[in-house]
C-alpha positions in Angstrom: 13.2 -10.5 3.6 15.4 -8.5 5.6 17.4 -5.3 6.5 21.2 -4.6 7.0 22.6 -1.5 8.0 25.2 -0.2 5.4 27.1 3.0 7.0 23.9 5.2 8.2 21.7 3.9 5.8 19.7 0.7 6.0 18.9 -1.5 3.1 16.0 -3.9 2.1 16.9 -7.2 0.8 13.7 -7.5 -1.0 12.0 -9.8 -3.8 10.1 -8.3 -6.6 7.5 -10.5 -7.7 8.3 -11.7 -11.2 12.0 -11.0 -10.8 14.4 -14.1 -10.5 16.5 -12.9 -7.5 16.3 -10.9 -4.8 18.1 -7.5 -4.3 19.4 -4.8 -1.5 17.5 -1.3 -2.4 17.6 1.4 -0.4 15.1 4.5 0.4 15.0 6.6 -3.0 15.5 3.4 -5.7 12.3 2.3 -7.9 11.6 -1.3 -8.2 9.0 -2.9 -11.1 5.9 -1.1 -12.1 7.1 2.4 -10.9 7.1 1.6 -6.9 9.5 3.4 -5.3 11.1 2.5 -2.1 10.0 5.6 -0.2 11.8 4.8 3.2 13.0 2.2 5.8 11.8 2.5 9.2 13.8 0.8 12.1 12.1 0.8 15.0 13.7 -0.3 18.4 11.8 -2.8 20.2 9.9 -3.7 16.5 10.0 -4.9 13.4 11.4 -2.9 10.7 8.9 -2.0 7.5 10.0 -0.7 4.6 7.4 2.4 2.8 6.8 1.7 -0.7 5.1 4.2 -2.6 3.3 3.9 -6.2 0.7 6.0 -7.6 1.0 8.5 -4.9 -0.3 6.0 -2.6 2.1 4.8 0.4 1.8 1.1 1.6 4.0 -0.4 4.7 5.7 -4.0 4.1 6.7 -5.5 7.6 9.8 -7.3 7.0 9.4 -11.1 6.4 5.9 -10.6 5.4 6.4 -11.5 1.9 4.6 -10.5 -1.3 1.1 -9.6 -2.0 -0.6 -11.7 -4.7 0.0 -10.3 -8.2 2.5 -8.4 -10.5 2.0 -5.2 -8.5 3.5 -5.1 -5.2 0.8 -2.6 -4.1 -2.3 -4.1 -5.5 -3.4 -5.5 -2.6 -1.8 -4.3 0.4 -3.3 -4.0 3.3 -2.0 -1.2 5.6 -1.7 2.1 3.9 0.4 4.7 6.0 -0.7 7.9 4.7 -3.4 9.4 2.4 -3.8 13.1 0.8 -6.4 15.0 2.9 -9.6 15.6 0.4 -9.7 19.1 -0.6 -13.5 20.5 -0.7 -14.1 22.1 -3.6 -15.3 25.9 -3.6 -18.3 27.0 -6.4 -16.6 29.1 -8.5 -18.2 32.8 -8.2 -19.1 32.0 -4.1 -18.2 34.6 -1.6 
């Protein structure tokens, strides 16, 4: 819901669905279901959006844009930020 600057980190207030309060996490800490707050971007001149990252999968949240549907936080999001390139598999015995 929002993002304070704590020394030269910033911290996420966030709410985890399911969880009865909200919380201040910072890059590095792992919230329900194994998704890990992978960093906090503060832009100048834009929003800030915290990277969450679960399943090797990295999804931006902008701040203030709530929850997605669901237990998972990342079930349904809809900007993902990076992907691992596809890696084309060689025969094996080819030259």
């Amino acid at each position: 819901t929002g993002i304070i600057q704590v020394g030269a980190e910033p911290q996420a207030i966030i709410k985890v669905p399911l969880e009865p309060t909200s919380r201040y996490v910072q890059a590095g800490q792992r919230l329900a279901n194994g998704v890990l707050v992978k960093r906090i971007e503060m832009n100048e001149g834009s929003d800030p959006v915290v990277i969450l990252e679960q399943y090797g999968m990295e999804v931006a949240k902008m701040v203030g844009s709530g929850a997605t549907n669901g237990s998972q936080p990342t079930a349904n999001a809809p900007t993902p930020v990076s992907t691992t390139p596809s890696q084309t598999s060689v025969p094996f015995g080819a030259t």
